[in-house]
C-alpha positions, 0 to 999 in steps of 0.5 A: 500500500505504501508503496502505491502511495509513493508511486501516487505522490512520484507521478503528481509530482511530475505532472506538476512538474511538467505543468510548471515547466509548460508553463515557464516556457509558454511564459518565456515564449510569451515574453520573447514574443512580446520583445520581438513584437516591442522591437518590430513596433519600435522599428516601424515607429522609427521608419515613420520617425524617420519620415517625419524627419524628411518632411521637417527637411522638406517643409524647411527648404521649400519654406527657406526665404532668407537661403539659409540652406541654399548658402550652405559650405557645410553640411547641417543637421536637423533635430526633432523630437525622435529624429536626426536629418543630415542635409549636404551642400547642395548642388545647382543646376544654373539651366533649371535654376534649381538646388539638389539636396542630399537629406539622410534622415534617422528615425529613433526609437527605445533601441530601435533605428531607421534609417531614410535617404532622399534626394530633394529638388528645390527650386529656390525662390525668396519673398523679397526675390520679387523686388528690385530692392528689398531692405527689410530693416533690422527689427533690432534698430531704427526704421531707416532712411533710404534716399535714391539721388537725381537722375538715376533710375530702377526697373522693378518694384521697390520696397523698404522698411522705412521712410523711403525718400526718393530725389528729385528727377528720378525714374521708377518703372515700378511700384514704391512701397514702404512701412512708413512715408513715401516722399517723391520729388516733384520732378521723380516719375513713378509709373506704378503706384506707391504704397506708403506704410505697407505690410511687410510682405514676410519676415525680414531677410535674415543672414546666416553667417555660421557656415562661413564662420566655420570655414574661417576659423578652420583656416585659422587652424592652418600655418599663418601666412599669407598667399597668391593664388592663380591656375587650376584650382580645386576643393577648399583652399585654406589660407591663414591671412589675406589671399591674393588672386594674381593671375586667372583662376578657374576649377580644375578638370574633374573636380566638382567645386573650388573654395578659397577661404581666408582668414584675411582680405581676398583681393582680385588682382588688375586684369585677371578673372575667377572663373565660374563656380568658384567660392572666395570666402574672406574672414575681412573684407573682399576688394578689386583691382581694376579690369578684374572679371567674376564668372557666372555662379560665383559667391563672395562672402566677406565679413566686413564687406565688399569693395567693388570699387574700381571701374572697368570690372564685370560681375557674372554676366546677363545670363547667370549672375553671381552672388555677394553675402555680407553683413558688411557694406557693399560698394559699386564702382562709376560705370560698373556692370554687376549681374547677380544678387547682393545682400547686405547688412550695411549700406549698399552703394551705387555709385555714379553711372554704375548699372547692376541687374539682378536683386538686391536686398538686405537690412541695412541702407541703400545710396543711389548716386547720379546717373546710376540704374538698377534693373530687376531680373528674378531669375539671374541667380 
């Protein structure tokens, strides 16, 4: 008898055995089963995060009115909430007037990670591409004075964020407006219509200097001294000091770009030309000597200004003109033909009988000597 009991009590024990085993591993099935639905949800979660990064970066560059990304020399990253979107230099296409952007976005999760690359085509346009001259004037400081002297004459509309004072015998074929008063000389003709104390049409103009700011303090990093530059010329040039272009420079076959960065002045020599597509960034200011020539599609970026003084130059040309940042002054030479876009925090300056199509616009104030023209063409740039 005891030894059926015994028998009894050794299979109770192993079928409870068995059950609590059964159950452990239905409970460890169950519970790698719920960390791999938790990882594949987290996965698909970071997919959309990923996505949500890339229409972020969109919204951004199709709504980019003061260029921040279209000035790029470095790549720049997007964050948000669950996401990280890396968006490189672009590239332009001057017959589509277009820009490529290449935009990687990564999507987080817990421990999860997606990752999403695209290819984004922008065509760039600006609020104040629209006008001849746009100064939006720096909410930080007064409204300002712009006054427009006798005889010369612009074609396109006109804007400023302030009392716009135009001279006498001057001639708009366009449209004045201004936030505040409009003051027109007797002897002015305006064919359009003026528009005192007007809305601004968006958000002032703004100037994103951080990414020529890298490029200058990485220049300060090289051995000081300074240099002349001339002949084929390719990738990024770094010169800790003023550099000098002393004969004609162009982009060497194959490379895809051509950048001088210095830390200095960057002068143009007498007679001789930057060839199209090239970048001279100066950590001073940029300045020329006479008979000098810039390519189409160039861009000058000067800390403390650009002088383009001296007569007998060009600047890009009817087809494609190029390009001029500063939160400097900007001066234009007697007699000057300047093709492209300039914007300025400082005092833009056109000088007598200088004639300049494209755009200009920017934050500070504009002077017009005698006999000076501006023409308005959207899509030089």
């Amino acid at each position: 008898m005891r030894s059926k009991r015994g028998m009894t009590l050794a299979i109770v024990l192993g079928i409870i055995m068995m059950v609590a085993g059964t159950a452990v591993l239905f409970i460890s099935i169950s519970m790698s089963e719920r960390r791999l639905m938790k990882k594949q949800t987290d996965s698909v979660k970071a997919f959309y995060m990923a996505e949500a990064g890339l229409e972020d970066a969109a919204s951004r560059l199709n709504n980019d009115s003061n260029g921040i990304y279209r000035d790029m020399v470095a790549p720049d990253v997007i964050t948000g909430l669950s996401y990280s979107v890396v968006i490189d230099v672009p590239t332009y296409d001057p017959a589509s007037k277009t820009y490529t952007f290449h935009a990687a976005s990564t999507g987080t999760v817990g421990n999860s990670k997606r990752k999403i690359e695209q290819m984004m085509v922008v065509k760039k346009t600006w609020i104040f591409s629209q006008y001849m001259l746009y100064f939006g004037g720096n909410s930080d400081m007064l409204t300002y004075t712009f006054v427009i002297d006798k005889e010369a004459s612009i074609t396109g509309d006109i804007f400023a964020n302030g009392l716009l004072t135009i001279g006498k015998d001057f001639y708009l074929d366009g449209s004045a407006y201004a936030t505040g008063d409009i003051i027109v000389d007797q002897d002015s003709t305006v064919t359009g219509g003026i528009y005192p104390n007007s809305e601004l049409p968006g958000p002032p103009p703004t100037l994103n200097s951080a990414p020529y700011d890298a490029e200058i303090a990485q220049a300060l990093l090289v051995a000081e001294g300074n240099q002349n530059i001339s002949g084929p010329i390719s990738g990024t040039i770094y010169v800790n000091g003023a550099a000098t272009v002393t004969d004609d420079i162009s982009i060497a076959g194959g490379a895809s770009e051509a950048v001088i960065v210095a830390t200095g002045n960057i002068v143009i020599s007498a007679d001789k030309c930057v060839g199209e597509g090239i970048q001279l960034i100066a950590g001073d200011s940029f300045s020329t000597e006479s008979a000098y020539c810039v390519g189409n599609n160039c861009l000058i970026y000067a800390t403390n200004g650009v002088d383009l003084n001296k007569e007998g130059g060009t600047f890009g040309s009817s087809e494609l003109g190029s390009v001029i940042i500063t939160p400097g002054d900007v001066g234009v030479a007697k007699g000057f033909g300047f093709y492209g876009f300039i914007f300025s925090d400082g005092e833009v300056s056109i000088k007598k009988e200088a004639v300049a199509t494209g755009v200009i616009a920017g934050n500070g104030t504009l002077t017009m000597d005698k006999s000076a023209v501006l023409v308005h063409k959207q899509d030089i740039v």
